[in-house]
Each structure stands twice: as C-alpha cells, then as structure tokens.
C-alpha positions as CSV (number, residue, x, y, z in Angstrom):
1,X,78.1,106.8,54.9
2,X,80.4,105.2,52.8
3,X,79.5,102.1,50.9
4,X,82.3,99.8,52.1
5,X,82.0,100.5,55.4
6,X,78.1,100.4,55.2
7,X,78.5,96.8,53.5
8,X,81.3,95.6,56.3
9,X,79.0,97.1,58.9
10,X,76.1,94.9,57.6
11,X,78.1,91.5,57.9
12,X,78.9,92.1,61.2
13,X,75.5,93.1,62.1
14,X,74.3,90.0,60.4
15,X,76.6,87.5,61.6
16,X,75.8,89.2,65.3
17,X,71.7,89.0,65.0
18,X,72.4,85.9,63.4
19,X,74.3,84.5,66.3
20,X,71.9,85.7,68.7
21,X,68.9,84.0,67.6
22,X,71.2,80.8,67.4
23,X,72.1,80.7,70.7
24,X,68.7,81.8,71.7
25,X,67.0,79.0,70.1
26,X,70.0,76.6,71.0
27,X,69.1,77.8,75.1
28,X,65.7,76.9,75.0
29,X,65.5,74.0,72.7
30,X,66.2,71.9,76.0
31,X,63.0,72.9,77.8
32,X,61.0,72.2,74.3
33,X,62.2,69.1,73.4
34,X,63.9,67.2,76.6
35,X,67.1,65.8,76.5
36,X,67.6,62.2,77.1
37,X,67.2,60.6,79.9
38,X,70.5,61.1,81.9
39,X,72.5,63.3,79.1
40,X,74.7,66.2,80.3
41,X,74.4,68.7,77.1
42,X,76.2,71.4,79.3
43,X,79.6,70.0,78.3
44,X,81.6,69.1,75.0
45,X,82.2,65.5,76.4
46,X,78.7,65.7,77.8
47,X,77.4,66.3,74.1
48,X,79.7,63.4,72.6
49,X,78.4,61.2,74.7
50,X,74.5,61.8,74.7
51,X,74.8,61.5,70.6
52,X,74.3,57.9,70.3
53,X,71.1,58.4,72.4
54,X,69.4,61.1,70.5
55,X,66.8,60.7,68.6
56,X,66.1,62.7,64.9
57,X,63.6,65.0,67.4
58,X,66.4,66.1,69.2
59,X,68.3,67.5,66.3
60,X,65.3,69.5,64.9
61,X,65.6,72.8,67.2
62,X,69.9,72.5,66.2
63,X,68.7,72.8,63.1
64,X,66.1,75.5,63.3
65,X,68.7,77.3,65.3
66,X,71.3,76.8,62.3
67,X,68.8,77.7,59.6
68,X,66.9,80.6,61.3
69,X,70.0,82.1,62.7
70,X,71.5,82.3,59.3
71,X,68.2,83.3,57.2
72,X,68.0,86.4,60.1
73,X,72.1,87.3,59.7
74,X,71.3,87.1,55.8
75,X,68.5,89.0,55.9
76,X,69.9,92.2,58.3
77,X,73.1,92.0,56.3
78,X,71.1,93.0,53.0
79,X,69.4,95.5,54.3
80,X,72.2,97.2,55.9
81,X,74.5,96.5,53.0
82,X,75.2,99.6,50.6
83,X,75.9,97.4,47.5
84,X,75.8,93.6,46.0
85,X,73.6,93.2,49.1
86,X,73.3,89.0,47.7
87,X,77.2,89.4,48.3
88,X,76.8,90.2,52.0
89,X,73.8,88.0,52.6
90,X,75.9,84.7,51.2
91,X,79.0,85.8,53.3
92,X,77.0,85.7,56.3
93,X,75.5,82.5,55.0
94,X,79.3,81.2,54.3
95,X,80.3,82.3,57.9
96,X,77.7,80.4,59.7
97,X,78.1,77.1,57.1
98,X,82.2,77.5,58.4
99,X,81.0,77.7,62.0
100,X,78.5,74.6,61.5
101,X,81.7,72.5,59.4
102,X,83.7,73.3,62.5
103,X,80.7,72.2,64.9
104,X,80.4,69.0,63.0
105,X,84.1,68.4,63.0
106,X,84.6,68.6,66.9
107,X,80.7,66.8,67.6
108,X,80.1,64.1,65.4
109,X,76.7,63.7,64.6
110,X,74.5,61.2,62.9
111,X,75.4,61.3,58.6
112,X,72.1,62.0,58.1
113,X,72.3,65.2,60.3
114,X,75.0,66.6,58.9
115,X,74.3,66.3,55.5
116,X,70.7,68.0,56.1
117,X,71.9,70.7,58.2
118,X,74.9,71.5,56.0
119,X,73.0,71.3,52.8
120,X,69.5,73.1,53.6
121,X,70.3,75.4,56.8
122,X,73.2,77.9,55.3
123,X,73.3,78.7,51.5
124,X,69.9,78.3,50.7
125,X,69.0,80.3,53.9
126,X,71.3,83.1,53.5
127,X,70.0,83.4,49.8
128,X,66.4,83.2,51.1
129,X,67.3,85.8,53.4
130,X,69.4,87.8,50.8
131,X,65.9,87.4,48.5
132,X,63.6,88.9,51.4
133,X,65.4,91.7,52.0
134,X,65.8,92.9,48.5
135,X,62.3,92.7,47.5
C-alpha cells in the first residue's frame, strides 16, 4: 500500500478509536461517579449550569476520557502509519487537544480543569502513545 495513504489511513483510524473510547468512557462516567444532585448533563445548557456544582470528582472520568481517548488514537495511528509514525501519533494528539480547546471554549470549566486537562491529557498522551507503539 502506499505510504501516504497508509499514514492518512492511520490518522483517521486513530482519531476514530480515539473517539470511541472518549465517548465510551464519557457514557458511563455518569453511572460511576453520580452527577449532582438535580443536574441535567444531557444538554449544553444542562452542562453550564451543573458546573458550579461539580466537584474535582466529577471531572476525573472527563479527563480519563480526554487522556485515554487520545493515548489509544495515538497509539493505533503509529502502528498503522507507514512513516514518521511520532508525526501521525502528535496529529491525532493535536486533533483531540483542538476538539478539547473548542469544548473548553463553549463549557467553561473550573481554571484548574482546564489547565490539567489541556496540559497532561493530549501531547503528552499522544507522545506516550506514539512511544508505545514504536517500541
């Protein structure tokens, strides 16, 4: 197969496995760790207005979801990848980082938050994952 198309086949892969697991963690992470009392998480405005009320538990399985999600999309982007499989593995990271900016930007969350989650859950897990798959 040819390299390029081996490489862009890889991102996508990525950046889909990647945003499974996401989603699959962000589904359940309601059942694991309850929502505050009377908070609609099913709806933007739902989501804006249950922030004040959450505590730094309910942010963990967001997070895990951001950095797991990533380290996955990373890791199947490298191995699929032809060449400068690193490359592929910090593009997915970059993709999910822009998605978790834009998530940020349109549901404010605590400083604290947002500063962990876009510091330690996207580079450093796409390299991770880039790492693992080219050992």
């Amino acid at each position: 197969m040819n390299p390029t198309l081996k490489n862009i086949l890889g991102v996508l892969a990525g950046v889909f496995a990647g945003g499974i697991l996401n989603m699959a963690i962000i589904t359940v992470s309601g059942s694991i760790i309850p929502p505050p009392e009377g908070a609609d998480l099913t709806t933007m405005e739902g989501l804006k207005a249950a922030m004040p009320l959450m505590e730094a538990k309910h942010f963990l399985l967001p997070f895990l979801a951001h950095a797991l999600g990533t380290l996955l999309g990373a890791f199947v982007a490298a191995k699929i990848g032809a060449t400068n499989k690193m490359r592929l593995a910090l593009i997915v990271g970059g993709w999910f980082f822009l998605g978790g900016l834009a998530n940020i930007i349109m549901l404010p969350s605590p400083m604290w938050f947002t500063l962990v989650d876009l510091g330690l859950a996207y580079i450093p897990m796409a390299y991770f994952g880039g790492k693992l798959a080219t050992k």
